[in-house]
C-alpha positions as CSV (number, residue, x, y, z in Angstrom):
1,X,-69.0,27.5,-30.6
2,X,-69.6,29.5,-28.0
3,X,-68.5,33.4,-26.8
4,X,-65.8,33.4,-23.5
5,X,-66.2,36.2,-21.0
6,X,-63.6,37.2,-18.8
7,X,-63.8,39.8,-16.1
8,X,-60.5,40.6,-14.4
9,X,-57.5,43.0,-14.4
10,X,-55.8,44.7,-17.0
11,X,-52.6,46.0,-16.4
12,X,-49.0,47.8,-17.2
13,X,-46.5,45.5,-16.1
14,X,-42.5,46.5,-15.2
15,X,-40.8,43.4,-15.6
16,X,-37.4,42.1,-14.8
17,X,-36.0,38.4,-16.1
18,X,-32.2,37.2,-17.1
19,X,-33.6,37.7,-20.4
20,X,-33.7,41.8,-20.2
21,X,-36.1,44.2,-18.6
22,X,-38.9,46.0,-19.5
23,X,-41.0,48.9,-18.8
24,X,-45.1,49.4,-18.5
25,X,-45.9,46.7,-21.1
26,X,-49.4,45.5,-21.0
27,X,-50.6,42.6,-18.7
28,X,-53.3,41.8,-16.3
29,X,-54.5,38.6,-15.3
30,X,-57.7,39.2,-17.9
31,X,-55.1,40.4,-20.9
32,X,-53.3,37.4,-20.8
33,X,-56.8,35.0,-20.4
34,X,-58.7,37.2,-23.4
35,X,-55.4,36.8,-25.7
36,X,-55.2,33.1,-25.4
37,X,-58.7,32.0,-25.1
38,X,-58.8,34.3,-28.5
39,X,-57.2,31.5,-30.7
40,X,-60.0,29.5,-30.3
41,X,-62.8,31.6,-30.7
42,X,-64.9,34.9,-29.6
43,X,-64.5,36.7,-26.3
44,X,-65.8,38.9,-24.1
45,X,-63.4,41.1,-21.9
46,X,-64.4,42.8,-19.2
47,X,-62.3,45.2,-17.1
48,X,-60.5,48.7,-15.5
49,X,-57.9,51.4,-16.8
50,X,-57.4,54.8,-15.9
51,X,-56.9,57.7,-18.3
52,X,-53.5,56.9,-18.7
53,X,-53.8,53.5,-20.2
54,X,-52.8,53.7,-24.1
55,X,-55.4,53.1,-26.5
56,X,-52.7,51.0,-28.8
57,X,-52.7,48.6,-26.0
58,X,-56.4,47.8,-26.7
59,X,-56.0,47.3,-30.2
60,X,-53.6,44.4,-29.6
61,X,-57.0,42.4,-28.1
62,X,-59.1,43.9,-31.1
63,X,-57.0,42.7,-33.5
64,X,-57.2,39.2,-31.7
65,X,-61.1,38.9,-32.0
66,X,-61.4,40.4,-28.9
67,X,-64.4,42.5,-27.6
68,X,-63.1,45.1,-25.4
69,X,-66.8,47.1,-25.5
70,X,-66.9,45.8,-21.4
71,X,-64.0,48.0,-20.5
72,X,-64.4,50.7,-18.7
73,X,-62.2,54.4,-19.0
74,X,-62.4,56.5,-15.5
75,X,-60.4,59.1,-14.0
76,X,-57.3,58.1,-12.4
77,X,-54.1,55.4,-12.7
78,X,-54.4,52.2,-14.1
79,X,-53.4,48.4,-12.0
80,X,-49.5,48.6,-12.0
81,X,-47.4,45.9,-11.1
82,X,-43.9,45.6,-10.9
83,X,-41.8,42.4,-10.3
84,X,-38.4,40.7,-11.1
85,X,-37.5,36.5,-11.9
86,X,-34.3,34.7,-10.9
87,X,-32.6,31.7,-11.1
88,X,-35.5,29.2,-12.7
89,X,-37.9,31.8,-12.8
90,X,-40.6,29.5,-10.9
91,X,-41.6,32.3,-8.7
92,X,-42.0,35.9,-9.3
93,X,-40.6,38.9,-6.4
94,X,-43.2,41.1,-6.5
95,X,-41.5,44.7,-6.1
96,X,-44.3,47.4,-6.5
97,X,-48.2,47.1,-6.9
98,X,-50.7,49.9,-7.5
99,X,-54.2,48.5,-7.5
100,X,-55.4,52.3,-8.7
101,X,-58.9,52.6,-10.4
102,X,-59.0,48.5,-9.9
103,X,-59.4,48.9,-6.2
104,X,-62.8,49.9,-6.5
105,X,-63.9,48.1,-9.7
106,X,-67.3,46.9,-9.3
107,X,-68.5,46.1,-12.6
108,X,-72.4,45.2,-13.9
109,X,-72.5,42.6,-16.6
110,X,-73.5,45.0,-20.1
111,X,-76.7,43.5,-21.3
112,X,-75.3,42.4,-24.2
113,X,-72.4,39.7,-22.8
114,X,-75.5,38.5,-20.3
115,X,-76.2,35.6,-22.5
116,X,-72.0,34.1,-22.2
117,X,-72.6,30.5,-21.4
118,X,-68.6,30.1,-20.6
119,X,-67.5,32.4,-18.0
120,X,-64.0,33.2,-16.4
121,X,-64.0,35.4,-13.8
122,X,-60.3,36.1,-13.2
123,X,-58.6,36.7,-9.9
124,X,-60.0,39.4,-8.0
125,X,-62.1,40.6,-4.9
126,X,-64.3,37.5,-4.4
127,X,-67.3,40.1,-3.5
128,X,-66.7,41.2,-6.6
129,X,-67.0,37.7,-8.0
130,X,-70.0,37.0,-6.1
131,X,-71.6,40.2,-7.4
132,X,-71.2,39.1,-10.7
133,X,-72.1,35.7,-10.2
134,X,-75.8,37.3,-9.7
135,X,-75.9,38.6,-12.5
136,X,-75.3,35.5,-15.1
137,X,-78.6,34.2,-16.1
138,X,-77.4,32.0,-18.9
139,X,-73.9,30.6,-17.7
140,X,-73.1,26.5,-18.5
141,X,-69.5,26.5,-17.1
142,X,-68.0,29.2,-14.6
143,X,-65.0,28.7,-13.4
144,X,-62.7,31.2,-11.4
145,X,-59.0,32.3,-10.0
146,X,-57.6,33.4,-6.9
147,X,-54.5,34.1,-5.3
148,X,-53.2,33.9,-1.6
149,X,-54.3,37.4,-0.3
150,X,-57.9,36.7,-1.2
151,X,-57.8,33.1,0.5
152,X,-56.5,34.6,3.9
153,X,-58.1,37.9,3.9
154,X,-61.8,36.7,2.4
155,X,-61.9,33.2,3.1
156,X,-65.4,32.8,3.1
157,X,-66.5,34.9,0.2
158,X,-64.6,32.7,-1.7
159,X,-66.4,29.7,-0.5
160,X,-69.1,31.0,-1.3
161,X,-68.1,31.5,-4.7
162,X,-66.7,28.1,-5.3
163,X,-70.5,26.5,-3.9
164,X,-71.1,28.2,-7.1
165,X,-68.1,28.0,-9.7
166,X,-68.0,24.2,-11.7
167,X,-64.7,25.3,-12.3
168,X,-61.8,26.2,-10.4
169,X,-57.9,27.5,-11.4
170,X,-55.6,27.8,-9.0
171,X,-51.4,27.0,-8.6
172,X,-50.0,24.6,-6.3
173,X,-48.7,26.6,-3.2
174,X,-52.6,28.5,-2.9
175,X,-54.0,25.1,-3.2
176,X,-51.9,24.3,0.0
177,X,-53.4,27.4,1.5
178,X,-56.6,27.3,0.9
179,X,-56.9,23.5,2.1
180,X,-53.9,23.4,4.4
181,X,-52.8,20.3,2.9
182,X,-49.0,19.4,1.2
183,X,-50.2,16.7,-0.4
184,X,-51.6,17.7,-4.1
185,X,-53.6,15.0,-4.5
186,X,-55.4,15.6,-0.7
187,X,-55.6,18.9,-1.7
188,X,-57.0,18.6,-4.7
189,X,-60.2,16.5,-3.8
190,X,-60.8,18.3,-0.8
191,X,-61.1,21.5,-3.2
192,X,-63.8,19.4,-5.3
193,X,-65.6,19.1,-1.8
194,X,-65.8,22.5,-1.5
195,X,-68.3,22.7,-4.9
196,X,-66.4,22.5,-8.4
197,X,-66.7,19.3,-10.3
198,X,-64.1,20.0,-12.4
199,X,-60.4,21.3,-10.4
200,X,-57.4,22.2,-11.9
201,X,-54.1,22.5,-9.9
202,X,-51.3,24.3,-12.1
203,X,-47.5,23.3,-10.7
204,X,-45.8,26.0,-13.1
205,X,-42.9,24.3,-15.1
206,X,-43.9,20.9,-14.0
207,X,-47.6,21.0,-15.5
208,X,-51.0,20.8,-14.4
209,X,-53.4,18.1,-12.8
210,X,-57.3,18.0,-13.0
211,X,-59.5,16.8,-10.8
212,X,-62.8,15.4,-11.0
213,X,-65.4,12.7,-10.1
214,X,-63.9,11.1,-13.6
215,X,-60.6,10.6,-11.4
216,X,-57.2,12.5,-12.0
217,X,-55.5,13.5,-15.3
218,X,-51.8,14.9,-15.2
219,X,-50.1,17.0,-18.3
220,X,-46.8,17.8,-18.5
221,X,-45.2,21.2,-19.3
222,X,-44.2,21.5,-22.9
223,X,-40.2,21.7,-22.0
224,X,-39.5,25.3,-24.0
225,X,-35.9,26.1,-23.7
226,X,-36.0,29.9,-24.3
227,X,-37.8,31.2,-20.8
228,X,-38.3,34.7,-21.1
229,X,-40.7,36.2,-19.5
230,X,-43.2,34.2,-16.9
231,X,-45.8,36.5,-16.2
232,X,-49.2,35.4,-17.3
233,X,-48.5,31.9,-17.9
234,X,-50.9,30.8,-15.4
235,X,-53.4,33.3,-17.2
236,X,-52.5,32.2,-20.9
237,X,-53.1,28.4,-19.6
238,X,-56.6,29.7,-18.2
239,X,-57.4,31.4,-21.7
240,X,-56.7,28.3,-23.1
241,X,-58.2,25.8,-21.1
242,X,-61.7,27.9,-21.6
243,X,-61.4,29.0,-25.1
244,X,-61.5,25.4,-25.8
245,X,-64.1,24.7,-23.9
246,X,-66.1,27.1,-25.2
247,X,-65.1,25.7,-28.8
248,X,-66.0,22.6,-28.6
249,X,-69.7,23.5,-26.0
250,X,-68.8,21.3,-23.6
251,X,-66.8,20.2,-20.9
252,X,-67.3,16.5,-20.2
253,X,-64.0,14.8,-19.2
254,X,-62.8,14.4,-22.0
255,X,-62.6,17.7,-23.5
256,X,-62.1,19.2,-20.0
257,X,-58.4,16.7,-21.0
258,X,-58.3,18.1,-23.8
259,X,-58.7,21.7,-22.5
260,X,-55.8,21.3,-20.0
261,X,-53.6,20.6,-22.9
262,X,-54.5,23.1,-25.2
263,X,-53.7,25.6,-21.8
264,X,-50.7,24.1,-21.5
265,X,-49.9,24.5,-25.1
266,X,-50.6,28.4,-24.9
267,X,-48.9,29.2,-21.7
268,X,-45.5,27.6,-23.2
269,X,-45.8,30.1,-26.9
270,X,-46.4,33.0,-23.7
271,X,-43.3,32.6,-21.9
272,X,-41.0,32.7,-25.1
273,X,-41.3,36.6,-25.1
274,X,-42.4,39.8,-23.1
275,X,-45.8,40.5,-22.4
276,X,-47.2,39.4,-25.6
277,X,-44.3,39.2,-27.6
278,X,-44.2,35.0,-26.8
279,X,-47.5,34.6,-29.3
280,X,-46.1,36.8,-32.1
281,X,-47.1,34.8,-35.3
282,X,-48.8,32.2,-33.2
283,X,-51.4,30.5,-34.9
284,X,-54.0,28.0,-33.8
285,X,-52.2,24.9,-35.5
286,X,-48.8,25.8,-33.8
287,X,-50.9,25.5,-30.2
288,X,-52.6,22.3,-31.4
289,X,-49.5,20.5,-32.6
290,X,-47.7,21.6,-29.7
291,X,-50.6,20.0,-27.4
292,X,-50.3,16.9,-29.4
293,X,-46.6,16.4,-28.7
294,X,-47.2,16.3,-25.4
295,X,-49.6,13.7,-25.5
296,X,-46.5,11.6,-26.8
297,X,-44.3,12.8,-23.7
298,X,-45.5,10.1,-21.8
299,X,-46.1,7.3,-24.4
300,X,-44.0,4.2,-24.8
């Protein structure tokens, strides 16, 4: 089994779903990763806040095996985001964002989390990414994020990041941007041209494909009923998908399979609550029965 370490943002989120509303919770796209790559072992979390941030907030990763040691407490606010969902809650209105003390985060690997063979490094500044990417001397499997601002404003940073990532996370609409094609599929190998061996397209509540030399493998979304709260699904699947990975030390095809289910698996327990409400009593069985059951989806 091997250590996880995740470098991204951490957050206090205002969200607003059908479900109810609520105010400053915590989130970040490295929260949400750390939390569910937790039930499967060790990891490493890397990250920003400002004075402001509560320390009870931090606890909640303690308590989840967490090591919050590469977080760093400096003068100022911390990443806030604000956003609403409507109708099917696919997509999320972004209202209000505060990047704060994150806007300058430039962070230098502690010597200590320098040996993390399974690395995430979470959407961000792809400078950033690249900065850290010099500094891993003992990585097997990196594999990164993005998001539409950092495609069109730093387009070839982040090819040069994915020349170096063997994996790659992304959703289906920046997966059109980044390769300008509709078609998934297209999209998707042209992607794996561009350096990863192993990509992973998520299509929110109708699953996730990988891609890799091995050919294609589709999973379904677990079909939960109660949809609370979105945010950080796309995380918790990422949290999922490595902290299996890193589990099991490997990520031939078919636990890189495998991994994509257990993501699956988490993201669904996420959106059943508010910020981390969803994985309340949560334990690893509940995540690997659930990722069994969809195996059966599809069976006949």
């Amino acid at each position: 089994m091997s250590d996880v370490l995740v470098v991204g943002s951490i957050a206090l989120d205002t969200v607003s779903t059908p479900a109810g509303k609520v105010d400053e919770v915590l989130g970040g796209s490295a929260t949400y990763f750390s939390y569910a790559a937790s039930f499967f072992g060790p990891v490493r979390l890397m990250g920003v806040v400002g004075e402001d941030f509560p320390d009870k907030n931090l606890d909640i990763l303690k308590e989840h095996s967490v090591d919050v040691s590469g977080v760093q407490k400096v003068p100022g606010k911390t990443f806030r985001w604000s956003g609403s969902y409507d109708g099917d809650m696919a997509e999320a209105t972004t209202k209000h964002l505060e990047l704060n003390v994150f806007e300058s985060f430039r962070p230098d690997i502690p010597e200590k989390f320098q040996d993390t063979e399974f690395v995430f490094l979470a959407n961000g500044d792809p400078e950033t990414q690249l900065h850290l990417l010099d500094q891993l001397q003992n990585a097997r499997f990196v594999a990164c994020d993005s998001m539409n601002h950092w495609i069109e404003s730093s387009r070839e940073a982040l090819l040069k990041v994915l020349k170096r990532a063997e994996g790659f996370v992304l959703n289906d609409g920046e997966a059109r941007l980044l390769t300008g094609e509709d078609n998934l599929i297209r999209a998707g190998n042209a992607i794996r041209t561009m350096g990863p061996k192993a990509v992973i397209i998520k299509k929110g509540p109708h699953g996730a494909c990988l891609f890799a030399s091995e050919g294609y493998f589709v999973a379904p979304a677990y079909p939960t009923e109660d949809v609370v709260d979105p945010t950080g699904a796309g995380d918790s699947f990422g949290g999922g998908l490595m902290g299996y990975l890193a589990s099991k030390g490997a990520w031939d095809w078919t636990t890189l399979k495998r991994g994509v289910l257990m993501g699956t698996a988490v993201a669904s327990f996420n959106v059943e609550g508010f910020s981390f409400k969803g994985f309340s009593d949560v334990k690893l069985y509940d995540i690997i029965r659930r990722s069994e059951e969809l195996l059966t989806f599809s069976t006949v």
